[in-house]
N, C-alpha and C positions, 0 to 999 in steps of 0.2 A: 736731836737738834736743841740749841741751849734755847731758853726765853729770850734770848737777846738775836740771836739769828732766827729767829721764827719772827718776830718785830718786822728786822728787815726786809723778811721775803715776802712778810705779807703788805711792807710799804712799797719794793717793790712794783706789787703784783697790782697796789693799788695807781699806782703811776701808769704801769699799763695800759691799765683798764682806764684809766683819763684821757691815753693819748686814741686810744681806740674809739671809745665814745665821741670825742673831737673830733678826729677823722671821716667818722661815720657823717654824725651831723653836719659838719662843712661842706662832707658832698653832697649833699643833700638839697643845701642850701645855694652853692654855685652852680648846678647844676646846665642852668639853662646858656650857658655862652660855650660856645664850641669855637675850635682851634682845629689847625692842620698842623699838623707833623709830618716830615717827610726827610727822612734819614736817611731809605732809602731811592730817594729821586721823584718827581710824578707819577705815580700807579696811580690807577683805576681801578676798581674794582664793584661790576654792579654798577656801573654808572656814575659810581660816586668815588672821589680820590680816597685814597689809603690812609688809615690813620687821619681821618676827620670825625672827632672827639670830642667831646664833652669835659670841658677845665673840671667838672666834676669827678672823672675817673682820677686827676691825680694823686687825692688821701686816699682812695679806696684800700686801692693795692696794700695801704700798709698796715689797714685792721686783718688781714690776711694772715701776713708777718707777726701779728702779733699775737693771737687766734693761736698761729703753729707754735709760737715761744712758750704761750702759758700752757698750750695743751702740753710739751713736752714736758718741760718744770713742773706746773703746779697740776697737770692732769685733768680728763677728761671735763670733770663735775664744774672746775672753776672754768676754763674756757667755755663752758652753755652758760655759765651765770654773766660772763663778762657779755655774752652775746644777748642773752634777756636781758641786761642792761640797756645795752647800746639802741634795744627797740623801744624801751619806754621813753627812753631820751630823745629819740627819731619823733616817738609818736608828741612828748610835752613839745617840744620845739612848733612844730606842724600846730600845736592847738594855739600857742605864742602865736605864730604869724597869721593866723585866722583872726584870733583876735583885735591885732595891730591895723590887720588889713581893713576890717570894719573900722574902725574907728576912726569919724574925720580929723584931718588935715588942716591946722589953721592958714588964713594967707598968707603968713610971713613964716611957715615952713620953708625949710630948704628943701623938703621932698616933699610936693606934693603928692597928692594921694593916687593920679594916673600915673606916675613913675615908679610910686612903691607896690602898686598891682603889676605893671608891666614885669617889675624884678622878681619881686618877692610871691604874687597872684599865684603863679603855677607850682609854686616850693608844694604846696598840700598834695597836690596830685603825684609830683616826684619823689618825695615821699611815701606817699604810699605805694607806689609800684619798686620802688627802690624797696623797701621794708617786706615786701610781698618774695620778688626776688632774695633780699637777701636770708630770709627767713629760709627760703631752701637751701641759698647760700652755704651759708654757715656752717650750718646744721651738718649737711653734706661734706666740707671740707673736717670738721672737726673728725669727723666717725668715720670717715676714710682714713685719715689721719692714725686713727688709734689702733684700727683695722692694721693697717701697714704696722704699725709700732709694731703691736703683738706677734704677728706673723714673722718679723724678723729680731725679735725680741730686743728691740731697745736699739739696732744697728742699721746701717744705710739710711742716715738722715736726711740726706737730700732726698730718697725715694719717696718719703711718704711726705715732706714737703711739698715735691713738684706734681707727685699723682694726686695727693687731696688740693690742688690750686689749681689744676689745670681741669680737673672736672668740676669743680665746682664756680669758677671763675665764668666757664662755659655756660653753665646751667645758669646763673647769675645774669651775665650779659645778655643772654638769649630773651630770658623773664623782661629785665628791667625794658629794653628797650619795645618789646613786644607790646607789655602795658604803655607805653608812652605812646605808643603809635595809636593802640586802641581807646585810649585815652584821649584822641586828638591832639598830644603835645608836639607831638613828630609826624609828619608823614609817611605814610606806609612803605614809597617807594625810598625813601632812604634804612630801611629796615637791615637789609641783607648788606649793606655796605657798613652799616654802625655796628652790628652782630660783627661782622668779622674783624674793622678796624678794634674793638673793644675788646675782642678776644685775643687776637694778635696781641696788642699790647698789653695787656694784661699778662700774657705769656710771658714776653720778655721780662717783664719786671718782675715775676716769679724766678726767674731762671736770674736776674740780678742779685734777686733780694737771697738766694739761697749762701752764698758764703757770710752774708750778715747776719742768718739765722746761727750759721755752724760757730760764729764769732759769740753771742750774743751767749748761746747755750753754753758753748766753752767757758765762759766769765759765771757762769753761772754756776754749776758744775763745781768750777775749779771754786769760788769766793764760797759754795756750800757744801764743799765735800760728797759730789753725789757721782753715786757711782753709773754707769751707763745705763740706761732705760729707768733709774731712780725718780719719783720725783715728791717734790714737797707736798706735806699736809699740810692745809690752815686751817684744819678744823683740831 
């Protein structure tokens, strides 16, 4: 690869790794307002309706997507770094709004300080069960991921797409919400209905997101000449 195409894979790789981090931290951050979606009509389930959400699941999904891009392109090593990133970034965030939250409020705030606890009070605890979870997360998706690579030597890309998202997505959802509830953010009885609306939908949008993955690696591929199961050094 010339000095001049290795420049760009790794500006790339670094755009990436921004929109990832962004993603990460924003759900993080909105966490706490929940929505119904219902595509499918009123279901129940568990007591509770279908696809009642957390606005915070909708960047998730796409550190996912992005996890599988780099792992396939740039391999193994750089999709754990991009994911040790996204925790230190989770974690300085979380130490920001600690900080913010302490500190008073004048009277002629537009926010004062019980509206920026009601919001922003619980981000530390979401955070850290979010971080907790996805720390398995990840971890799990990436090395399923490479797993499948290997085994099929660079071919059936959707496979190891949708088998490292959909276990790990699982594993994910189960955590995060678990902590929330042991945490006191949720209550317990909406557990088994946020665990499956979460998974559910998290499913689908893996099973979306896979022809943008196949799109994305194509452009990729074809703009660096890499042949099938190839993938970039940036070291």
């Amino acid at each position: 690869m010339t000095p001049k195409n290795k420049k760009t894979a790794f500006s790339i790789y670094l755009y990436l790794g921004g929109l990832f981090i962004t993603s990460l931290v924003v759900s993080n951050l909105i966490f706490q307002k929940f929505f119904y979606w219902q595509p499918f009509g009123d279901i129940t389930v568990f007591g509770a309706p279908l696809f009642e959400l957390s606005v915070g699941i909708l960047p998730y999904p796409l550190t996912f997507l992005i996890t599988d891009l780099i792992s396939e392109i740039y391999g193994k090593k750089k999709a754990n770094q991009v994911v040790t990133t996204g925790i230190f970034a989770s974690f300085f965030s979380m130490l920001i709004i600690f900080v913010a939250n302490e500190v008073p409020a004048i009277d002629t705030s537009p926010v004062n300080d019980k509206v920026f606890t009601k919001v922003f009070g619980l981000s530390p605890l979401g955070v850290l069960a979010s971080m907790m979870a996805y720390l398995l997360a990840q971890y799990i998706d990436i090395s399923i991921y490479h797993f499948w690579k290997r085994l099929t030597k660079g071919k059936m890309l959707w496979l190891r797409n949708n088998f490292s998202t959909f276990s790990s997505q699982f594993i994910d959802t189960f955590t995060v919400v678990g902590l929330l509830c042991l945490f006191g953010v949720l209550p317990w009885d909406k557990f088994y209905g946020l665990v499956l609306s979460g998974f559910l939908f998290k499913i689908m949008i893996a099973l979306l997101d896979t022809p943008l993955l196949y799109f994305f690696v194509y452009l990729m591929r074809k703009r660096f000449n890499l042949k099938l199961g190839e993938e970039i050094s940036l070291d």
